[in-house]
C-alpha positions in Angstrom: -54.4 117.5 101.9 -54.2 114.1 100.4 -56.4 115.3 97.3 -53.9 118.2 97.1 -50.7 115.9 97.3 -52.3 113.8 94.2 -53.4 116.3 92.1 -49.6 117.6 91.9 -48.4 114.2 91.6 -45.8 113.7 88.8 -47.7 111.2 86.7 -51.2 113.4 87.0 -49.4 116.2 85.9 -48.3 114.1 82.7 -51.8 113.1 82.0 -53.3 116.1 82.0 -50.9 117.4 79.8 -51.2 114.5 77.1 -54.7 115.0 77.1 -54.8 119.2 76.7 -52.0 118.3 73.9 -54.4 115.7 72.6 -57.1 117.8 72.6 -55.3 120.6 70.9 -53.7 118.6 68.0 -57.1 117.4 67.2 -58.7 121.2 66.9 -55.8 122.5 64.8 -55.2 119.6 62.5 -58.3 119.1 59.5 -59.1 115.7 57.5 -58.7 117.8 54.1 -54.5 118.0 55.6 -54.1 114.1 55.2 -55.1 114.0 51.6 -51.5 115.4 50.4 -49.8 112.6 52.8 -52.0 110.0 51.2 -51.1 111.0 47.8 -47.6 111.1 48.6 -47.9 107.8 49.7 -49.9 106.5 47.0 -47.3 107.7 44.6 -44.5 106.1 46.6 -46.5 103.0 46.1 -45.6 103.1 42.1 -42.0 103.3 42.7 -40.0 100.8 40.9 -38.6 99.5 43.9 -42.2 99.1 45.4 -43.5 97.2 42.7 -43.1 93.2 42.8 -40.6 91.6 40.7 -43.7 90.1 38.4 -45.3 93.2 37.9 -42.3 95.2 37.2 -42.1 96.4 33.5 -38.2 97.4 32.5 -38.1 98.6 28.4 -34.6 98.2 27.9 -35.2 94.5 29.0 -38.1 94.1 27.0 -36.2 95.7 24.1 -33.1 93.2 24.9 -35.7 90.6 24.8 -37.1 91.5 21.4 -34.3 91.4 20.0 -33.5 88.0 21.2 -36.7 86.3 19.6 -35.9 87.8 16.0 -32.4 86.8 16.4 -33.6 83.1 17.1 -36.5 83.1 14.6 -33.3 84.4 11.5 -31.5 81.3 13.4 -34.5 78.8 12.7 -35.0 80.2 9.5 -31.4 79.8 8.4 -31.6 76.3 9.9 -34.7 75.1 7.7 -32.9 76.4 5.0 -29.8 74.7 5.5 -32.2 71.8 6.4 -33.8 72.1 3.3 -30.6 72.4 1.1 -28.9 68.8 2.8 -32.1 67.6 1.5 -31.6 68.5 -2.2 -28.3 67.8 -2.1 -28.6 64.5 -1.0 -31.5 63.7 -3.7 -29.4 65.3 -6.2 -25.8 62.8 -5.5 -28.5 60.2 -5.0 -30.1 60.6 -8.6 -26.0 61.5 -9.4 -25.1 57.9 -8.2 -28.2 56.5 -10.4 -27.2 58.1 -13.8 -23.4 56.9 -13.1 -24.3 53.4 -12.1 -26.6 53.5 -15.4 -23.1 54.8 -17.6 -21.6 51.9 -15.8 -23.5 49.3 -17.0 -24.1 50.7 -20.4 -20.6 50.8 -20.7 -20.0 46.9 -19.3 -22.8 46.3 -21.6 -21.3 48.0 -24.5 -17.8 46.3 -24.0 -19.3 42.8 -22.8 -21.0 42.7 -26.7 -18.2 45.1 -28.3 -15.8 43.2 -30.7 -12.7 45.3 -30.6 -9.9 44.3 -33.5 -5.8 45.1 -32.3 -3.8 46.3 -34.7 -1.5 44.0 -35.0 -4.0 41.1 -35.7 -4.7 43.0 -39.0 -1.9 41.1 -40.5 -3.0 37.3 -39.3 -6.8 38.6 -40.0 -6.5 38.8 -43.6 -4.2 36.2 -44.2 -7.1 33.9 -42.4 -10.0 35.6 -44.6 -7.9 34.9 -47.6 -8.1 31.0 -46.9 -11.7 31.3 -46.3 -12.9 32.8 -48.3 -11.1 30.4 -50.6 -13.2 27.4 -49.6 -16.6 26.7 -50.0 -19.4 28.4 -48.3 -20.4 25.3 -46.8 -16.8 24.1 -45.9 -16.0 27.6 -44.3 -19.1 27.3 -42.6 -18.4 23.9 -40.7 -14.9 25.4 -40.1 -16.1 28.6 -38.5 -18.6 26.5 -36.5 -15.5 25.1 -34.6 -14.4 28.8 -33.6 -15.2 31.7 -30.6 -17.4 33.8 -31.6 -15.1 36.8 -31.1 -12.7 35.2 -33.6 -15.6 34.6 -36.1 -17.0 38.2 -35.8 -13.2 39.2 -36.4 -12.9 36.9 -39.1 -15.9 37.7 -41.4 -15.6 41.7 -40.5 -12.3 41.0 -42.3 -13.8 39.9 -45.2 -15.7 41.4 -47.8 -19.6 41.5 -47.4 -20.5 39.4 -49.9 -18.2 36.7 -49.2 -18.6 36.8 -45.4 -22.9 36.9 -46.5 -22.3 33.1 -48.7 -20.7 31.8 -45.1 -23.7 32.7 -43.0 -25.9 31.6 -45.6 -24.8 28.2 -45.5 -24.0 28.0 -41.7 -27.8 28.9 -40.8 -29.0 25.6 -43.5 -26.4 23.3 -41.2 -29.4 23.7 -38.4 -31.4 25.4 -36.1 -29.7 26.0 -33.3 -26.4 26.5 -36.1 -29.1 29.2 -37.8 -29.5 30.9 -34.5 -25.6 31.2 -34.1 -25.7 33.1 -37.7 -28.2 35.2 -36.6 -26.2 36.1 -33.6 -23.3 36.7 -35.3 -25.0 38.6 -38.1 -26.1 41.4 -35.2 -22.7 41.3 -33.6 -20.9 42.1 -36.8 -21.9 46.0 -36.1 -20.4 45.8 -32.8 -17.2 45.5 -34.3 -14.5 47.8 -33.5 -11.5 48.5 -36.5 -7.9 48.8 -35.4 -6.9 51.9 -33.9 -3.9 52.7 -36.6 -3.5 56.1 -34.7 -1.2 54.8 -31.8 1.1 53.5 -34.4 1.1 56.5 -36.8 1.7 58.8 -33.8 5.4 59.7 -33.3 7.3 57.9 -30.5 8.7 60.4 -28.0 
């Protein structure tokens, strides 16, 4: 009676069953049915959303990315470039700044030693070269050892050559430092300047 009572119990009844529906499953259902489940899951696998974030390969991104380099390597380029340009611009105002300071000096040179004659000393000038070359070559010379140089290089330029040539003469016998002054004046004589006469021919306005 007891045996009876267990065997219908509620719980045996329920274990009998799992096992018969165990036992069943087992009979109907084959290994080869699992390969399509593991190949759908084996493909669900490659899903983008199943793939790490490192491993994950987007083209548009790579595209966008692509793109970005060559724009930065036309910016480099462009940069050496303008890099490279400064550079000869600089070394060209450089050697610029050269050549003009080299103008500058000629020209300070050229008017330091330049022996310019105004117009209106034309007037006193050959009134002056009249006297001297009245007197003696030895008296005019200890006269125009007294003077500037400028105003002897004005002087004799007034003069003619071979009057102006009898002065020097006997100013370079008076001594040597005396004959070194001639000398001096001698190369300055073609640094001499005449009067501009076109200022005063040009009509006032």
């Amino acid at each position: 009676m007891n045996m009876t009572r267990w065997l219908t119990s509620s719980w045996v009844v329920a274990l009998v069953g799992g096992l018969v529906y165990l036992g069943t499953t087992a009979l109907l259902i084959r290994p080869a049915q699992f390969a399509g489940i593991r190949s759908a899951l084996s493909a669900a696998k490659q899903t983008p959303d199943s793939v790490p974030s490192w491993k994950f390969k987007n083209p548009e991104f790579e595209q966008w990315v692509a793109e970005l380099k060559m724009e930065k390597s036309d910016l480099d380029a462009r940069a050496q470039q303008l890099q490279d340009l400064q550079s000869r611009l600089a070394a060209q105002q450089q050697e610029f700044s050269a050549a003009t300071g080299t103008v500058y000096q000629l020209q300070a040179d050229f008017d330091r030693n330049v022996v310019r004659i105004k117009a209106q000393e034309v007037q006193n000038l050959n009134k002056q070269a009249k006297i001297v070359a009245g007197m003696s070559p030895e008296g005019a010379a200890n006269l125009i050892s007294q003077m500037a140089d400028d105003d002897v290089v004005r002087l004799l330029a007034t003069m003619k050559v071979d009057e102006a040539s009898l002065i020097l003469d006997s100013m370079s016998k008076l001594g040597k430092a005396d004959a070194k002054r001639a000398a001096d004046l001698t190369g300055r004589l073609r640094m001499v300047l005449p009067p501009d006469t076109t200022a005063q021919a040009r009509p006032s306005p």
